[in-house]
N, CA, C and O atoms as a CHARMM CRD file, in Angstrom:
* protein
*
  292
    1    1 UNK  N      4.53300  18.18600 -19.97200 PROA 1      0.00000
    2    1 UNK  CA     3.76000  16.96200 -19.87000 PROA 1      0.00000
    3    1 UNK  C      3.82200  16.38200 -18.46100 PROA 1      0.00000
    4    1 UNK  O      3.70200  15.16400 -18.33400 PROA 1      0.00000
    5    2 UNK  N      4.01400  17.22100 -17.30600 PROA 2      0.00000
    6    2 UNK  CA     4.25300  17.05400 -16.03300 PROA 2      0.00000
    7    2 UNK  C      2.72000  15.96200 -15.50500 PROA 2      0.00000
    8    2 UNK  O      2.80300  14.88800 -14.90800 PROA 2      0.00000
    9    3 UNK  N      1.49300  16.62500 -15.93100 PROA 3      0.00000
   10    3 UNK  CA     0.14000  16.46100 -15.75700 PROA 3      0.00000
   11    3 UNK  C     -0.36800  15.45300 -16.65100 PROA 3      0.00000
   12    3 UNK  O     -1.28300  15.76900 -17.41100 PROA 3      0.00000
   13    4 UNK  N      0.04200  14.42800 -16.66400 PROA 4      0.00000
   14    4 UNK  CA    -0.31400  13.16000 -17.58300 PROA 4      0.00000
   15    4 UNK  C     -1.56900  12.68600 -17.07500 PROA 4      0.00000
   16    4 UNK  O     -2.38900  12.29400 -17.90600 PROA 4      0.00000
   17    5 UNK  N     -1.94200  12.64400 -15.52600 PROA 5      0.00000
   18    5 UNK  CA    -2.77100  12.07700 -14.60600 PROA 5      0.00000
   19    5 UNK  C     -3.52100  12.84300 -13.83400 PROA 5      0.00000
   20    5 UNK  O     -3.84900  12.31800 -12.77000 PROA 5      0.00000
   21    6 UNK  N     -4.06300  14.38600 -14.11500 PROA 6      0.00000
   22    6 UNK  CA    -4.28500  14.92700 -12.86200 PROA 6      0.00000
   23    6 UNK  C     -5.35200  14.66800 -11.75900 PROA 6      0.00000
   24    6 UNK  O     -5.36300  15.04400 -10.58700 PROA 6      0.00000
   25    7 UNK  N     -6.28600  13.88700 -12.49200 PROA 7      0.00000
   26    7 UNK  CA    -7.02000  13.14400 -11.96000 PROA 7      0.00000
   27    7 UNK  C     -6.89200  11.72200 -10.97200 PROA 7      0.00000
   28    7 UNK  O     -7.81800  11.20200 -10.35000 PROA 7      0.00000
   29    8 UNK  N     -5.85000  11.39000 -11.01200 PROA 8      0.00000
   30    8 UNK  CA    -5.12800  10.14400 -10.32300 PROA 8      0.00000
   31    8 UNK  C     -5.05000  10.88100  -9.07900 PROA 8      0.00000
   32    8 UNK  O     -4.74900  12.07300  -9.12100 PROA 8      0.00000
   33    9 UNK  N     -5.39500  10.04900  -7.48200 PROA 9      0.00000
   34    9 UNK  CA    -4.88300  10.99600  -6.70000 PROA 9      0.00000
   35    9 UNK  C     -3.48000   9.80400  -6.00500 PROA 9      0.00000
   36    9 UNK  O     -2.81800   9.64800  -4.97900 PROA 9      0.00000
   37   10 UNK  N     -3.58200   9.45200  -6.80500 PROA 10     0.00000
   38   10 UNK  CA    -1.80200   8.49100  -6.19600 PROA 10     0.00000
   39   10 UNK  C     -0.81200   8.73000  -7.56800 PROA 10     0.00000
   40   10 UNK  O      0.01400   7.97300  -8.07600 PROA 10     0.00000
   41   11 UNK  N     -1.16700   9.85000  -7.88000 PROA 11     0.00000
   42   11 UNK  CA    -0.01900  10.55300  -9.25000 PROA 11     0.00000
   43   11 UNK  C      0.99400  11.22800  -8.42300 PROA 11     0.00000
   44   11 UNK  O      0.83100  12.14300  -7.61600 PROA 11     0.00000
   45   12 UNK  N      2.09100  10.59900  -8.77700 PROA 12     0.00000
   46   12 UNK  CA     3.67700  10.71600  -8.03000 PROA 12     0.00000
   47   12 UNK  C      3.71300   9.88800  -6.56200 PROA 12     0.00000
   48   12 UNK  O      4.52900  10.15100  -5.67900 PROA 12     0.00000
   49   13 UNK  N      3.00000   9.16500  -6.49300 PROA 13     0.00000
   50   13 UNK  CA     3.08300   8.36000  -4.86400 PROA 13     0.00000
   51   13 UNK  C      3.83500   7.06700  -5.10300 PROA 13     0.00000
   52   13 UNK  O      3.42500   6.22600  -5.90300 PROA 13     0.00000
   53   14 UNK  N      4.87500   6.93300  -4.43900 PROA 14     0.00000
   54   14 UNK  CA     5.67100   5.64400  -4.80300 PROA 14     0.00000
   55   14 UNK  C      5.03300   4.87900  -3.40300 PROA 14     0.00000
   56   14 UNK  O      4.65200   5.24700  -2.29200 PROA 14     0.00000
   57   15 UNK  N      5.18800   3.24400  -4.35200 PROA 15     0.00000
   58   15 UNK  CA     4.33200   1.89400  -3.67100 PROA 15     0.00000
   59   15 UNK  C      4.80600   2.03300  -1.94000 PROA 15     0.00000
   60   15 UNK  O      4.23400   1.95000  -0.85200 PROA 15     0.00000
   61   16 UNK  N      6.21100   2.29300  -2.44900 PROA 16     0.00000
   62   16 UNK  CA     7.12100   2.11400  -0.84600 PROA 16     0.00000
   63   16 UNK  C      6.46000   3.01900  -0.35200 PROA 16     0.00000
   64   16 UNK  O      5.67600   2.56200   0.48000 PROA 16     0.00000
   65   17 UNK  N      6.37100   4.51300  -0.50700 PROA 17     0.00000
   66   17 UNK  CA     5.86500   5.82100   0.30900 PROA 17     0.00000
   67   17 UNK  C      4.30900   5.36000   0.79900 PROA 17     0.00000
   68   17 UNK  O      3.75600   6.08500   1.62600 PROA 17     0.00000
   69   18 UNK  N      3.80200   4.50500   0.44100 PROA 18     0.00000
   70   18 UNK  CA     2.40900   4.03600   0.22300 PROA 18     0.00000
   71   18 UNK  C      2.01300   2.59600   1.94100 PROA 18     0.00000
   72   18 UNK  O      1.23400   2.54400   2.89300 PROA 18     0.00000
   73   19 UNK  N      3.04500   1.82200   1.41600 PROA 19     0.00000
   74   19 UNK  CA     3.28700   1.12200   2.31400 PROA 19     0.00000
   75   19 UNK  C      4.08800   1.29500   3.84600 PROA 19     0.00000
   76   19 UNK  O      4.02600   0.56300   4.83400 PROA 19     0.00000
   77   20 UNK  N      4.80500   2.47700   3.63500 PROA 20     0.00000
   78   20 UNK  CA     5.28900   2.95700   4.69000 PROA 20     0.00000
   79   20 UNK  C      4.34800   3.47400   5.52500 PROA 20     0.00000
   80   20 UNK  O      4.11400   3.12600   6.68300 PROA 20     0.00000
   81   21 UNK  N      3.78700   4.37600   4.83900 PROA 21     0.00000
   82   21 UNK  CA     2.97600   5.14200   5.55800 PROA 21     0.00000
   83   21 UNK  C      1.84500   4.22300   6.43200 PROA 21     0.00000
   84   21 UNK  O      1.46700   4.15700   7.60100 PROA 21     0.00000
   85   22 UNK  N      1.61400   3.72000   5.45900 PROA 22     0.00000
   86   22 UNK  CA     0.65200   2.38200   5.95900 PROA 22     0.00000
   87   22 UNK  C      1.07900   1.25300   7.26400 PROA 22     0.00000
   88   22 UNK  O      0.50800   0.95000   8.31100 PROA 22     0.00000
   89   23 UNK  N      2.15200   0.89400   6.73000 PROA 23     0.00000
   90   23 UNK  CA     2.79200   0.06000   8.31300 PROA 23     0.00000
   91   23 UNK  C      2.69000   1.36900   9.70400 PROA 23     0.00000
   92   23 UNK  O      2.27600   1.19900  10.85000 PROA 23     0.00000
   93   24 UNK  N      3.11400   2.36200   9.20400 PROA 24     0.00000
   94   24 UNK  CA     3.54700   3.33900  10.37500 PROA 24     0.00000
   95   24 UNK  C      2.13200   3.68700  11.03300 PROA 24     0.00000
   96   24 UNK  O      2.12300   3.99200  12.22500 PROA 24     0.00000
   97   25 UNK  N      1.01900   3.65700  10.36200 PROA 25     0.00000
   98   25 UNK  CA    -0.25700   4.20300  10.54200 PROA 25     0.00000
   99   25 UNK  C     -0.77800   2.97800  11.77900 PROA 25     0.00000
  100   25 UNK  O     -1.18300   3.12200  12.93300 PROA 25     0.00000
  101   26 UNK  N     -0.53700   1.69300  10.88300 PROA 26     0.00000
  102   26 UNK  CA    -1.52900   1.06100  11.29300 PROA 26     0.00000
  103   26 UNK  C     -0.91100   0.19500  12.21700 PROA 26     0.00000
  104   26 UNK  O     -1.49500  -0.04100  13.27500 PROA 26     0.00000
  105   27 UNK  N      0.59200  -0.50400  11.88600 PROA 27     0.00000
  106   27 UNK  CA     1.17500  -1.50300  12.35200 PROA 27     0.00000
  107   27 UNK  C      0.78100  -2.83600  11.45000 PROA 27     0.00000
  108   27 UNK  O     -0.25700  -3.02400  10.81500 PROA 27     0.00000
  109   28 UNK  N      2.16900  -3.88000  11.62000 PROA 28     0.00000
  110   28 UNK  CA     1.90200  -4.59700  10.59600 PROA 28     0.00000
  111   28 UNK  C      0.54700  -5.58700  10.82400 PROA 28     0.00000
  112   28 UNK  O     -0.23800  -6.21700  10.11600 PROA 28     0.00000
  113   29 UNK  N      0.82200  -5.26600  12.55700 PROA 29     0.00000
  114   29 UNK  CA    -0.70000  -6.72700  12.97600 PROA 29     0.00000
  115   29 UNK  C     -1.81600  -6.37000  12.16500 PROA 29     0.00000
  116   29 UNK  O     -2.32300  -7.12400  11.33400 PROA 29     0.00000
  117   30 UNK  N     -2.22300  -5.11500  12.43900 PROA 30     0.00000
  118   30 UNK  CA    -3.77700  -4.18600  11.98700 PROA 30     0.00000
  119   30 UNK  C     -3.60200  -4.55100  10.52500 PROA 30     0.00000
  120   30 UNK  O     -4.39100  -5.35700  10.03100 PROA 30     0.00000
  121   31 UNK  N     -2.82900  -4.13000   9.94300 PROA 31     0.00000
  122   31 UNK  CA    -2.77200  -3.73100   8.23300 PROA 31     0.00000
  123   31 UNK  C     -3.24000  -5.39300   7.86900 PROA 31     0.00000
  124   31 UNK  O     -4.17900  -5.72600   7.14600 PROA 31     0.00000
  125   32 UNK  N     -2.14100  -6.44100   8.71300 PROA 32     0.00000
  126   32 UNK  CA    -2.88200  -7.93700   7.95700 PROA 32     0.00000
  127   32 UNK  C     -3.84500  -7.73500   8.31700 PROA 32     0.00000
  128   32 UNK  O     -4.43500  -7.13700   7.41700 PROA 32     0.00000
  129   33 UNK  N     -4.78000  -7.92100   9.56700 PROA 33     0.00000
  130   33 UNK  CA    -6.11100  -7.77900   9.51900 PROA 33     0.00000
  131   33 UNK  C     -6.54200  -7.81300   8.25900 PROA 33     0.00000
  132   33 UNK  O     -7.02200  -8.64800   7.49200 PROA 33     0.00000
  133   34 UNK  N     -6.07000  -6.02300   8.24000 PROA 34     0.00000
  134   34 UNK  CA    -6.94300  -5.39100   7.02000 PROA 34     0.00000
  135   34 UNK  C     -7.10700  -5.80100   5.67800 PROA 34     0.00000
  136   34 UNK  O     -8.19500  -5.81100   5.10100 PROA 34     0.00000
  137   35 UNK  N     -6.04200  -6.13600   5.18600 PROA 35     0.00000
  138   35 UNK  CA    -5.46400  -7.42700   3.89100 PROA 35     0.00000
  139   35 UNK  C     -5.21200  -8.33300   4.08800 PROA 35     0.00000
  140   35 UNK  O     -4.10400  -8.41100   4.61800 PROA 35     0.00000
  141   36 UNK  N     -5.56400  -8.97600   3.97700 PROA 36     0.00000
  142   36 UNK  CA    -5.53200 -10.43300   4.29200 PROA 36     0.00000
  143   36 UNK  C     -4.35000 -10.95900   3.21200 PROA 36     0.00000
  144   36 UNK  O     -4.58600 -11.62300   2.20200 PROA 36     0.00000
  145   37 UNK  N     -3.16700 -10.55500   3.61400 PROA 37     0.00000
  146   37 UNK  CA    -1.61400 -11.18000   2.45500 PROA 37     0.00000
  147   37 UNK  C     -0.72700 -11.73400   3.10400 PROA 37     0.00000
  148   37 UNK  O     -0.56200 -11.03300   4.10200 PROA 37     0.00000
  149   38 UNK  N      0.25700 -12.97600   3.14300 PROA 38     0.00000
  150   38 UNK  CA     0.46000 -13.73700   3.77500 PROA 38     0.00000
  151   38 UNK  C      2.17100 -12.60700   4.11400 PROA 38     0.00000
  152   38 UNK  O      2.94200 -12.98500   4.99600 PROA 38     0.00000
  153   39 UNK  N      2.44900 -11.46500   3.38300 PROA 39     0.00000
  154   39 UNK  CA     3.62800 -10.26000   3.58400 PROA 39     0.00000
  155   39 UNK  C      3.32900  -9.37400   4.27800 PROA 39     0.00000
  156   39 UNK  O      4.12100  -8.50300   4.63700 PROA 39     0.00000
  157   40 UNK  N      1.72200  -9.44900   4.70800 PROA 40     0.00000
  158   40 UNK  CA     1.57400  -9.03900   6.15600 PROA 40     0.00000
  159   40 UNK  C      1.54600  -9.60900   7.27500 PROA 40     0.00000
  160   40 UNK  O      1.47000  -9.02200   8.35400 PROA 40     0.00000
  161   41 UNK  N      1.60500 -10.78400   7.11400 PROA 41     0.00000
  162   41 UNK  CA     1.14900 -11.38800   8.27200 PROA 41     0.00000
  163   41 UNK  C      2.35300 -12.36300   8.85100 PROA 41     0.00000
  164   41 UNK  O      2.64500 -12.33300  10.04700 PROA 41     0.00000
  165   42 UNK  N      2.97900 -13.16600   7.98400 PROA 42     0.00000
  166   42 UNK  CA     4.23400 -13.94600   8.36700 PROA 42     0.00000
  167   42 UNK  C      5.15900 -13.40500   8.16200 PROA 42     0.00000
  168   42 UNK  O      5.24900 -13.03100   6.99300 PROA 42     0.00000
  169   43 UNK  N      6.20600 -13.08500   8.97900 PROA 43     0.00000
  170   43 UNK  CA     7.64900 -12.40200   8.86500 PROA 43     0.00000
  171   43 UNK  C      7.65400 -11.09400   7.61700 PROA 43     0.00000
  172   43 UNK  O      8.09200 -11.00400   6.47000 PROA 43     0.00000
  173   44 UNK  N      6.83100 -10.09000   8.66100 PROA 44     0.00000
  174   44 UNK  CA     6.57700  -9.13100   7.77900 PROA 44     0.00000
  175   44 UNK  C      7.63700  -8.22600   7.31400 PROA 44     0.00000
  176   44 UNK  O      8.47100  -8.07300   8.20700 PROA 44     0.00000
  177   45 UNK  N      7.87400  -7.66000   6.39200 PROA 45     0.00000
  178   45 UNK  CA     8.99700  -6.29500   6.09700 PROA 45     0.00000
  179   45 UNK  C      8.50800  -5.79500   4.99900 PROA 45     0.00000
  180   45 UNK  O      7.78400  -6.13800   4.06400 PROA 45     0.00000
  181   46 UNK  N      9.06700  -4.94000   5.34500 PROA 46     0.00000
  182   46 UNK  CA     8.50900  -4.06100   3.28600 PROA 46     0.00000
  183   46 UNK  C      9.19800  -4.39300   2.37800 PROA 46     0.00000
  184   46 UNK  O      8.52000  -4.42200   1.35100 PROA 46     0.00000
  185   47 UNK  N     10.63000  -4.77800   2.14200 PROA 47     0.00000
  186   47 UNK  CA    10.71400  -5.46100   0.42500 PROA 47     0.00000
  187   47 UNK  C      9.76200  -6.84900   0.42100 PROA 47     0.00000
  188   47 UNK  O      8.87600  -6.70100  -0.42000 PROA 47     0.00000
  189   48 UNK  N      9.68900  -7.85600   0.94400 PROA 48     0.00000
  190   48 UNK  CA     8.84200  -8.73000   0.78000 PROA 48     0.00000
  191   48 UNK  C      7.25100  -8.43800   0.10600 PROA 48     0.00000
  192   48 UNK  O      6.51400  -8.91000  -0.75900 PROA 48     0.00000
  193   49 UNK  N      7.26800  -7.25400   1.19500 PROA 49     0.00000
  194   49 UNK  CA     5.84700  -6.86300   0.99300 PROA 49     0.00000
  195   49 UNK  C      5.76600  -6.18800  -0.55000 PROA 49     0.00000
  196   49 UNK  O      4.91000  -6.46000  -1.39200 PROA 49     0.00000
  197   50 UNK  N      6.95000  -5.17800  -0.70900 PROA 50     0.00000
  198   50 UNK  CA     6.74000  -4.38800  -2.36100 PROA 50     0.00000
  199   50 UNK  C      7.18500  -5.67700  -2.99400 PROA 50     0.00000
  200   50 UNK  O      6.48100  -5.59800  -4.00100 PROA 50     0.00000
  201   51 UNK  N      7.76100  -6.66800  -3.12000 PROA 51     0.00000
  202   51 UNK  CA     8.11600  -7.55800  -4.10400 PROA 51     0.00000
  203   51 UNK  C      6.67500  -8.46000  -4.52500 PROA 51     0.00000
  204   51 UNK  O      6.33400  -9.01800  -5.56900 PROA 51     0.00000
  205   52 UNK  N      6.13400  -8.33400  -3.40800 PROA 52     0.00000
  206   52 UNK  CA     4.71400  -9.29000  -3.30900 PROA 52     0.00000
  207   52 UNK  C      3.92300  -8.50800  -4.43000 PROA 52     0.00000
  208   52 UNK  O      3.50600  -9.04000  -5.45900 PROA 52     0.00000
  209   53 UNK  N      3.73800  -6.90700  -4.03300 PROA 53     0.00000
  210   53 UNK  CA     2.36800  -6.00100  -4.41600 PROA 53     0.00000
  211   53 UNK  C      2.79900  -5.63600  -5.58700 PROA 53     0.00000
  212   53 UNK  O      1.93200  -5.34100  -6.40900 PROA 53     0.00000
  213   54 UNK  N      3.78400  -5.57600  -5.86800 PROA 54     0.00000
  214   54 UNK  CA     4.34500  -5.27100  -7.60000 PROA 54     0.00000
  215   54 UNK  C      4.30800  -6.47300  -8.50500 PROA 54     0.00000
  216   54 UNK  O      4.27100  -6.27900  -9.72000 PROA 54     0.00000
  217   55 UNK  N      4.31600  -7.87400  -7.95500 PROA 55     0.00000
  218   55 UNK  CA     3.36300  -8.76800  -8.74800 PROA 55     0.00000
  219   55 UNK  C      2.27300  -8.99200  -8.79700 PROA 55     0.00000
  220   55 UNK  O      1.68700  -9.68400  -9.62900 PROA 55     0.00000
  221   56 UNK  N      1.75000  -8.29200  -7.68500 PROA 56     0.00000
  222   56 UNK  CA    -0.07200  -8.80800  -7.74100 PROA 56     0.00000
  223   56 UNK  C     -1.04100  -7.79500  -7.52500 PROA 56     0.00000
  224   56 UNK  O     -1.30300  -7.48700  -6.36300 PROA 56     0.00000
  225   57 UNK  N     -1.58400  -7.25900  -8.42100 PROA 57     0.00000
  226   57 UNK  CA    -2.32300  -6.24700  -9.27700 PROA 57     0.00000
  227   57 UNK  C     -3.76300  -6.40900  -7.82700 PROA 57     0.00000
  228   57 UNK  O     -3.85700  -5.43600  -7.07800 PROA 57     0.00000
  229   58 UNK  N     -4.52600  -7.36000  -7.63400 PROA 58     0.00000
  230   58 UNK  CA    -5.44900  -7.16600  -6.54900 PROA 58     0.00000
  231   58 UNK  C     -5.01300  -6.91300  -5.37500 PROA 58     0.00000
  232   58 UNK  O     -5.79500  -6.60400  -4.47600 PROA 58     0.00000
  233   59 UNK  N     -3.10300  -7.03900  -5.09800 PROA 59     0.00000
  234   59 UNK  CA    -3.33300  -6.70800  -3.50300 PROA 59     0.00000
  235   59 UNK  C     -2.76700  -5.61300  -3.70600 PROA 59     0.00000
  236   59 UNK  O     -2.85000  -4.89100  -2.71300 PROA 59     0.00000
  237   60 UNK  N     -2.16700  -5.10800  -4.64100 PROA 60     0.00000
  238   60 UNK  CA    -2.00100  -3.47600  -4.52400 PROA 60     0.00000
  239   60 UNK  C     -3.09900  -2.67300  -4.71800 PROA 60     0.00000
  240   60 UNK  O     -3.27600  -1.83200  -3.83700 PROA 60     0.00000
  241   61 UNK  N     -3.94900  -2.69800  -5.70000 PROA 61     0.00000
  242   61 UNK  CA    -5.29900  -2.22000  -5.81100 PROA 61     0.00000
  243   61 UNK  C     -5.79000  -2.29200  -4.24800 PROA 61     0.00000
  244   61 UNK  O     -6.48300  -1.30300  -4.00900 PROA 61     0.00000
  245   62 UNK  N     -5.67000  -3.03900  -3.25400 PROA 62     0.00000
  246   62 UNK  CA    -5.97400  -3.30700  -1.85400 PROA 62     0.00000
  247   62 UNK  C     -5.69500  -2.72000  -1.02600 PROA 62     0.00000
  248   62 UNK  O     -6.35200  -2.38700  -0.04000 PROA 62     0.00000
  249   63 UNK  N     -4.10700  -2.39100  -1.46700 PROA 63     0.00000
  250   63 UNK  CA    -3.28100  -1.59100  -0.26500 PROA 63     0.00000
  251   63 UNK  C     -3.01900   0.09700  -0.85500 PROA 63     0.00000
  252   63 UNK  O     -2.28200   0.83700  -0.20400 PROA 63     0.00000
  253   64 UNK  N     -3.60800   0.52500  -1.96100 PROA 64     0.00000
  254   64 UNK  CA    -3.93300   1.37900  -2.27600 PROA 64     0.00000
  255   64 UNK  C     -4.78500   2.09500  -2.05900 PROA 64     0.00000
  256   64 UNK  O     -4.41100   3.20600  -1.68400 PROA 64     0.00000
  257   65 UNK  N     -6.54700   1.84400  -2.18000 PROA 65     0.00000
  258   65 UNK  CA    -6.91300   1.94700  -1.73600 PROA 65     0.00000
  259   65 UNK  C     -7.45900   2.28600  -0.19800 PROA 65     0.00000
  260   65 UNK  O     -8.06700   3.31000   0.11100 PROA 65     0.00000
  261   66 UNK  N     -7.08500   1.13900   0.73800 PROA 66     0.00000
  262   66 UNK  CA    -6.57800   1.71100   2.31900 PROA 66     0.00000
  263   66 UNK  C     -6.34100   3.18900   2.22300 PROA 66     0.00000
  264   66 UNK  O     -7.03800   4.13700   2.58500 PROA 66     0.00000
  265   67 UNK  N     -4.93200   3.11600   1.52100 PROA 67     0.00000
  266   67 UNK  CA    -4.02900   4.38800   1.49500 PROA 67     0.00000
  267   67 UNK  C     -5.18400   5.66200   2.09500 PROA 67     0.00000
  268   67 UNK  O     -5.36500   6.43700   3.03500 PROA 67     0.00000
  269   68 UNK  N     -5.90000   5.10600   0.48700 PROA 68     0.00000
  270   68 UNK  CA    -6.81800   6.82600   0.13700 PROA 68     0.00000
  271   68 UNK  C     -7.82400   6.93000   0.95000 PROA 68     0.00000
  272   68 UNK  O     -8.32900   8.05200   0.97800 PROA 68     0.00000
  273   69 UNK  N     -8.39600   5.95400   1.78100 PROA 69     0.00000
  274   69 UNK  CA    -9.06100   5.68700   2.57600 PROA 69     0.00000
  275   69 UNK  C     -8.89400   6.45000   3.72800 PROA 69     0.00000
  276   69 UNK  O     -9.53100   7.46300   4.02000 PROA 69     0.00000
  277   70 UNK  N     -7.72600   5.74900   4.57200 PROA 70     0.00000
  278   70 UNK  CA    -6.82100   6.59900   5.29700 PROA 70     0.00000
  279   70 UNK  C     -6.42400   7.93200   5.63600 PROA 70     0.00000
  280   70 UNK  O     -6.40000   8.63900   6.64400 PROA 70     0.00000
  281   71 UNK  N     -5.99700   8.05000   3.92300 PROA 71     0.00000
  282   71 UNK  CA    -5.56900   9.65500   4.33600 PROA 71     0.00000
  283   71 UNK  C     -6.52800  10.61500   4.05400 PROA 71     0.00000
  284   71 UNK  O     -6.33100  11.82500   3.95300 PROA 71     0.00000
  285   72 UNK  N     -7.71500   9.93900   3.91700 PROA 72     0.00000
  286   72 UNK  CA    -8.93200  11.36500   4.02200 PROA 72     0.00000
  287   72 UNK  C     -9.79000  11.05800   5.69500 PROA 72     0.00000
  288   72 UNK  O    -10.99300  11.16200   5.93500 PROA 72     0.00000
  289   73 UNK  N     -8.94500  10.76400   6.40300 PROA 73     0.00000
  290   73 UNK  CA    -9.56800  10.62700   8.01600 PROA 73     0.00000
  291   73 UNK  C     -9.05000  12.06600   8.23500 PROA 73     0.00000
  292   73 UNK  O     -9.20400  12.61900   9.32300 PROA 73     0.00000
């Protein structure tokens, strides 16, 4: 039952691996730009930021997206 999702293309992608990649890509200035979330933009870090996006269903849908965005450049 490995293949629950094979259609998902963020099946096995953890939020952190997601956001990392993302700060490292873009930097935190660019990424607020890009999302407009106040864990990008004021005293940024990534637990703030995963504590933020694991309560709030539109800005992960947000910063997800990017992701897949991203990694098909």
């Amino acid at each position: 039952m490995d293949n629950q999702q094979p259609n998902n293309p963020l099946h096995k992608i953890k939020l952190a691996d997601i956001l990392e990649y993302l700060v490292e890509y873009y930097g935190w200035e660019v990424l607020g730009e890009k999302i407009k979330i106040n864990s990008f933009n004021n005293n940024p870090s990534i637990k703030s930021s995963l504590k933020f996006l694991r309560k709030t269903p539109w800005a992960r849908e947000k910063v997800e997206q990017l992701y897949l965005k991203t990694k098909q450049k």
